[in-house]
N, C-alpha and C positions, 0 to 999 in steps of 0.2 A: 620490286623483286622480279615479276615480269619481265619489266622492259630490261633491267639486268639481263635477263636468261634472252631475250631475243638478241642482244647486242654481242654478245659472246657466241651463242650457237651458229659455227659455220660446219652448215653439209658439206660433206668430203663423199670422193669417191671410193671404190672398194680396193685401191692399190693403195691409198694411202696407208702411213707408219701411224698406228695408234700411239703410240708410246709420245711421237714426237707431237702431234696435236693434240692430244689429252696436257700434256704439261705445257702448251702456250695455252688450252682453253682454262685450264686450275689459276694460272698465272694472271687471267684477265679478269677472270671471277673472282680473286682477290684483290685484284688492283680495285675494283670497282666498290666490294664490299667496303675494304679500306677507305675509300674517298666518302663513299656514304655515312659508312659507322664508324668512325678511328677512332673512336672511343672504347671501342668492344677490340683494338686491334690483335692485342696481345693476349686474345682465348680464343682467336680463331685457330682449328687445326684442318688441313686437311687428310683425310682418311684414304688410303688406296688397297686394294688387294695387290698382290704379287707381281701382277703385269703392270701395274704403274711403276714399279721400282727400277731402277736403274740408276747406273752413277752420273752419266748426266742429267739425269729427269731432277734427283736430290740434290746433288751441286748445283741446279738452276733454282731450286725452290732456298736450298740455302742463299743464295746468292740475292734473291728477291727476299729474302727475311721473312720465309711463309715456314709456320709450325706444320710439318705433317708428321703421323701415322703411316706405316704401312707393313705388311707385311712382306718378307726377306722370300725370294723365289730358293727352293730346296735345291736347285741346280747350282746356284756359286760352291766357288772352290770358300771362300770364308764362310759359307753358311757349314757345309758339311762339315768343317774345321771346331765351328764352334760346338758343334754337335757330337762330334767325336768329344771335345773336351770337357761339354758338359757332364761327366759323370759322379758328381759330387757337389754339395752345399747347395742340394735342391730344396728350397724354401715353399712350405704347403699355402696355397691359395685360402685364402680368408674365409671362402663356403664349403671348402672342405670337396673343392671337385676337381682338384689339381695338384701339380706342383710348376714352379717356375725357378730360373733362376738367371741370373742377370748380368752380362758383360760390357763394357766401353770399350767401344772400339774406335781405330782412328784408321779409316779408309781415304783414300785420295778424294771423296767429295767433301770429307770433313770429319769431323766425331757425331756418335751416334749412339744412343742406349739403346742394345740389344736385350729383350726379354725374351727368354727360352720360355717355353710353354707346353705343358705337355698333361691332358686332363686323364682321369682314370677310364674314364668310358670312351676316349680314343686309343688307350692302349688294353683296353682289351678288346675293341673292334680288332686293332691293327694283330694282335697275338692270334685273333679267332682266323684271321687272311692270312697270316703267316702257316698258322698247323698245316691249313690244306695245302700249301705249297709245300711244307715241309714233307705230310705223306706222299707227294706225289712224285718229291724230289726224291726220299728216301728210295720209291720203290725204283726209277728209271735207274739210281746211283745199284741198286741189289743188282738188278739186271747185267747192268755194264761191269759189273767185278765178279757175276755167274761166268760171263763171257771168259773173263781171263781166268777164271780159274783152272778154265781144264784145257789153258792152252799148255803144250808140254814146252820146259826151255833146258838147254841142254846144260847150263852151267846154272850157280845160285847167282852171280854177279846179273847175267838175263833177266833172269827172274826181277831181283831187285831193281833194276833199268825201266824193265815194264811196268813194276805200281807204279814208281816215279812219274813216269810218263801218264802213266792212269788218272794220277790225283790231280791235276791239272783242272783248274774250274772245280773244285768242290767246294762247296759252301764250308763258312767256319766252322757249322752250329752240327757239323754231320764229322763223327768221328773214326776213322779207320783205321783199320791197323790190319794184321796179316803175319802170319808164321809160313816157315816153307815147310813142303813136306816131297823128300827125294826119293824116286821108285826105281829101282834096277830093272833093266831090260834085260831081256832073252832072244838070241837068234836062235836056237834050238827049240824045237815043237816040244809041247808037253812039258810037267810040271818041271823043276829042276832040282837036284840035289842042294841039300845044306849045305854043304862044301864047296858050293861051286860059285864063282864071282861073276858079277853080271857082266854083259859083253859092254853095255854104256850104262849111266846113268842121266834118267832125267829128274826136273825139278818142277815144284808144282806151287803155284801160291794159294792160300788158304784166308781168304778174306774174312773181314767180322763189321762188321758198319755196327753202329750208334748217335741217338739223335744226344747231342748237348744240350738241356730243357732250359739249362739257366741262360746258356749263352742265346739261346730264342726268344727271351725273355728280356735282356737286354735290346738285344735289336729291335725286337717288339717296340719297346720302350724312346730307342732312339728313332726308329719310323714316325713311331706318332707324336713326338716334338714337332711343334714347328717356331717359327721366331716372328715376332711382334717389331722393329725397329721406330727409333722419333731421334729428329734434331730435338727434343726437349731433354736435355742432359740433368736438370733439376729436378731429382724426384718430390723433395719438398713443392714443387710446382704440381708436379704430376706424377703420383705417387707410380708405383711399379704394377702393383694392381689396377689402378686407371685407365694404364695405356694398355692395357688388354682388354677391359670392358667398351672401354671408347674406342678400339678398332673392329670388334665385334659386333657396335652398333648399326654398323652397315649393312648387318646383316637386313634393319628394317627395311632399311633403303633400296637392298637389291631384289627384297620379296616385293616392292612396287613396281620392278620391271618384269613380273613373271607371264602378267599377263599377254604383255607382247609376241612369247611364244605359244602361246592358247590357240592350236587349231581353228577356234572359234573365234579369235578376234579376228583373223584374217588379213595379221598387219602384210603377210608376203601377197597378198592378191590383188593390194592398190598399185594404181595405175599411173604413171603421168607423164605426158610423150615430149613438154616443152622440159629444158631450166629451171625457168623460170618458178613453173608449177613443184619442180623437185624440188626447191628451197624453200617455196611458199609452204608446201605441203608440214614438214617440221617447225618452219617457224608459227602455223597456226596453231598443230594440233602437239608440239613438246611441250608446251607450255602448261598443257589442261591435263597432261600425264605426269610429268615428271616436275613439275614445275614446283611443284611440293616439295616433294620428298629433297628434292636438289638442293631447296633454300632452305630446308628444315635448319630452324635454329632452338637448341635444345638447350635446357637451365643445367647447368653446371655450378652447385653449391659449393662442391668444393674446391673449386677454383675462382672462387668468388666473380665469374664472369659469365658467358657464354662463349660456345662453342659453335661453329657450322661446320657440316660434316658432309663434304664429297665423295659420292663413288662411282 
């Protein structure tokens, strides 16, 4: 497994495109595992966070016939799509810390099982980071319709022009509305008789804000989704619940890089003035770090195989 991880590990420098050497380094780590184990071939998967995903990165892993995981970046125009449509036949997660639900999709890298994911203690994280934006929004939104309210316009059509133009950028979840109210002018000093008709009239808008709790509660709900994707289209393979505890597994994997940014380990204060020693430098000491967690192969019962899990 070593000599695996040396033969594959090449030091790049800091302009290089992660995205594109991360998926020829996944590609050679499996060609290799494959030629050693091709027995185990068909339960390898590899696992990515967000930043590995890409339509070339998974039409190249399709293409080389490698099972991966990963999670879908929240930035695609199809991730937001699926998200907006998720709002219905959400199926509850087996420990009772979620709910999920599930779409096939056929993207130009190929098809893909999307699992929607969305746990309770992320969305009421995400609903507790919404209120304070919501009070905060509310009160700059009070302020800015204070402003218009006592501007005077001389016609009701004005008036109506300017909320128009007001509500512009308000959120959904804040709701507004407004009655006019017309006040007769006087060019003459001092009070005026009942009979007498004002010289103009002006118009005034009369604002009312409200927060919409349910529709913050939605968004809440759609914030804290996020999506699980796999070239494994068989759930009988890989059940739907699976491919989210097996993507999550990374999580082991990435608390053994934590150290590297420990003040105390001092990885940014080595030194090495040749090449030569900058290659050396990782291919001695990746190995006695990462070297593990990398090649960790983990028992998979119900999949009657093993798995190796990349991150």
């Amino acid at each position: 497994m070593m000599e695996m991880f040396r033969s594959c590990l090449r030091p790049l420098d800091g302009n290089s495109a992660d995205k594109e050497h991360l998926s020829a380094a996944v590609k050679a780590v499996m060609t290799q595992l494959r030629e050693q184990l091709p027995e185990e071939q068909e339960q390898r998967i590899a696992i990515f966070d967000s930043g590995g995903y890409s339509q070339a990165n998974m039409k190249s892993y399709n293409d080389a016939k490698i099972w991966w995981i990963s999670r879908v970046p929240e930035t695609s125009t199809a991730t937001k799509v699926a998200l907006e449509e998720a709002c219905e036949q959400w199926q509850p997660l087996s420990d009772g810390s979620g709910d999920y639900v599930v779409r096939t999709m056929d993207l130009p890298q190929g098809r893909e099982r999307w699992v929607i994911v969305r746990t309770h203690a992320q969305v009421q994280a995400t609903k507790e980071q919404m209120e304070k934006k919501v009070k905060k929004t509310h009160q700059e939104w009070e302020k800015r319709l204070w402003h218009l309210s006592k501007q005077a316009f001389a016609c009701e059509n004005d008036a109506q022009q300017a909320w128009k133009q007001a509500m512009k950028g308000k959120p959904s979840w804040l709701i507004a509305t407004f009655t006019m109210k017309e006040q007769g002018q006087y060019q003459q000093r001092g009070r005026p008789k009942k009979e007498t008709e004002p010289d103009q009239t002006i118009w005034y808008v009369v604002p009312k804000l409200e927060v919409d709790q349910q529709e913050v509660m939605v968004l809440a709900r759609k914030k804290a989704a996020f999506i699980v994707a796999t070239n494994i289209l068989d759930d009988q393979r890989l059940s739907h619940e699976q491919v989210i505890w097996t993507y999550k597994e990374q999580g082991g994997v990435e608390r053994g890089f934590r150290f590297l940014k420990d003040p105390f380990f001092l990885a940014s204060s080595v030194f090495v003035k040749k090449p030569e020693r900058v290659i050396a430098l990782p291919l001695h000491h990746g190995p006695l770090f990462v070297g593990v967690p990398l090649g960790r192969v983990s028992a998979a019962p119900s999949t009657c195989g093993y798995r190796t899990n990349h991150s």
